[in-house]
C-alpha positions as CSV (number, residue, x, y, z in Angstrom):
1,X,15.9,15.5,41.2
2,X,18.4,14.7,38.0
3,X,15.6,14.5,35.1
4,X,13.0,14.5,37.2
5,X,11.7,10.9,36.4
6,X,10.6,9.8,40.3
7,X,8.9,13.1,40.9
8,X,6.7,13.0,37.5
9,X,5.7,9.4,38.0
10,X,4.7,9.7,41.9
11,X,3.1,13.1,40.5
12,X,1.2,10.9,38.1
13,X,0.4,8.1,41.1
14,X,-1.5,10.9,42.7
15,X,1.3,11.4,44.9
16,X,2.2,14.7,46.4
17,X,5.8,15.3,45.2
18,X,9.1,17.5,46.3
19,X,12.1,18.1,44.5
20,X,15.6,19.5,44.9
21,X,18.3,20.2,42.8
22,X,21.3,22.1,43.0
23,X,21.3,22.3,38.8
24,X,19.2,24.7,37.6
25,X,19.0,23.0,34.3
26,X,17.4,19.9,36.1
27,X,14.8,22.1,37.6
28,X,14.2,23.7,33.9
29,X,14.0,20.2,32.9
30,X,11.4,19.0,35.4
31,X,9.0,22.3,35.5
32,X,9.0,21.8,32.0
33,X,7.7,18.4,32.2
34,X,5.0,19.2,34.4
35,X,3.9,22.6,32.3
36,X,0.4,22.1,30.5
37,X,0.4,21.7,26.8
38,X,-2.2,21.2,23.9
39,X,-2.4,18.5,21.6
40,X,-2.5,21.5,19.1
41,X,0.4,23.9,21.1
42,X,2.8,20.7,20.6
43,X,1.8,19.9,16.8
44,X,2.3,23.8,15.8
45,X,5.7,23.8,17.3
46,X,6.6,20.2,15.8
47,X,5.7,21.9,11.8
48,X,7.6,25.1,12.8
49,X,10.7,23.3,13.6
50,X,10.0,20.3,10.5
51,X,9.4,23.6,8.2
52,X,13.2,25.4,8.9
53,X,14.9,21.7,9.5
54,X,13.1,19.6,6.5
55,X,14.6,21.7,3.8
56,X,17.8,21.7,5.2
57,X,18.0,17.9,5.6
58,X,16.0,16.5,2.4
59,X,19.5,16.9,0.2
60,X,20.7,14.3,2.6
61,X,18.5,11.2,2.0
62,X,18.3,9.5,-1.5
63,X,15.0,8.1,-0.8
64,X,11.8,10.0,-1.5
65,X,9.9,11.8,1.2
66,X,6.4,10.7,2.6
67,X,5.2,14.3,-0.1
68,X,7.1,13.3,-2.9
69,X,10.2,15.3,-2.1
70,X,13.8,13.9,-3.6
71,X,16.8,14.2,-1.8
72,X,20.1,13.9,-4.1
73,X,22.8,11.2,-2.9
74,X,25.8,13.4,-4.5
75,X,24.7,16.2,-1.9
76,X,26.4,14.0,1.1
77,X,29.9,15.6,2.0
């Protein structure tokens, strides 16, 4: 079933799909891709992870952000 690519596109065909693994991370990875999400559920947990990583990164990048935020070039080790 490896990432689960030819089961999730005959799912999406209409097909009616099977899977086996012997990986439990591949079947992780696959009932993942089939789980039912929001536009919104998806969007929340994107600003969650951008709100702990952003600071984090911003020292890294010289350029301004896309909110005005200045990163410092002397901050790159």
């Amino acid at each position: 079933m490896g990432g689960g690519t030819t089961v999730v596109e005959g799912s999406r065909l209409g097909m009616q799909m099977y899977g086996n693994d012997l990986n439990p991370i591949a079947w992780f990875v696959v009932q993942n891709e089939f789980s039912k999400v929001t536009k919104e559920e998806v969007q929340a947990l994107l600003d969650d992870v951008e709100a702990e990583v952003k600071p984090q990164l911003i020292p890294f990048y010289a350029c301004g952000g896309p909110n005005g935020e200045k990163g410092k070039m002397d901050a790159i080790v």
